[in-house]
N, C-alpha and C positions, 0 to 999 in steps of 0.2 A: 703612210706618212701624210700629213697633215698640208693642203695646202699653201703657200707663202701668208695669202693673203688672210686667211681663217686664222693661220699663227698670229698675224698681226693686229687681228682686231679683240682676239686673247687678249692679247696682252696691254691692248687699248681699254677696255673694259677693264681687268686688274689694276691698269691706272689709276680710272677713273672713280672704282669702286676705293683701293686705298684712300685716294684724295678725300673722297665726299664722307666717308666714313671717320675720317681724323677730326673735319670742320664740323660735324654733327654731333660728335663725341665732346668735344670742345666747346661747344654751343648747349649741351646737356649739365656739362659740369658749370659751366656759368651760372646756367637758369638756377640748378640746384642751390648753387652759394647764394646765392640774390634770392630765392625766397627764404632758404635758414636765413639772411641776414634780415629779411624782410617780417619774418614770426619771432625773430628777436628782438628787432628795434621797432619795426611798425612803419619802415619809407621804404621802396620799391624804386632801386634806384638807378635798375639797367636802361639805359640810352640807346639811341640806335644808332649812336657812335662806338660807344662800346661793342652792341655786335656786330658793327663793321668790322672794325680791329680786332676783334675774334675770328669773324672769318677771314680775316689777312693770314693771320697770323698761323690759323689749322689749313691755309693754302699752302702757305708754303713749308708746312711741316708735311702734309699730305703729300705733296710735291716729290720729294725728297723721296719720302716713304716708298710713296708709288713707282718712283725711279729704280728705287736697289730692288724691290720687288721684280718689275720686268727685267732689270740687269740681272739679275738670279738665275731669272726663269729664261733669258736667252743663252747664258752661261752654262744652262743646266746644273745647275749645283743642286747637290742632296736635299733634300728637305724642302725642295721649293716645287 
């Protein structure tokens, strides 16, 4: 059996990894559409307010994510 704290920092990691992973993923599909829009019209017109608000926005999807994940894997539920 697994120590308390060894359990804990699992599942701190799974967190942290779900999170970082949504906002990167999110940040990929942005870049994508903004250079097809950019080899289609010819202006490049990502801000870095825009990738603020992207990564707001894959935080707290990440967030969420990462939550039911740990909740799963404390639950023990199948498949997790």
């Amino acid at each position: 059996m697994k120590p308390f704290n060894e359990k804990i920092l699992n599942l701190l990691i799974l967190f942290i990894a779900c999170m970082l992973g949504i906002v990167v993923s999110f940040l990929c599909i942005a870049f994508s559409i903004d250079v097809l829009v950019w080899m289609l019209t010819g202006s490049f017109d990502l801000t870095k307010a825009d990738i603020l608000k992207i990564i707001k926005i894959g935080c707290v999807i990440g967030t969420f994510t990462g939550a039911v994940f740990v909740i799963a894997r404390l639950f023990k539920l199948k498949g997790f």
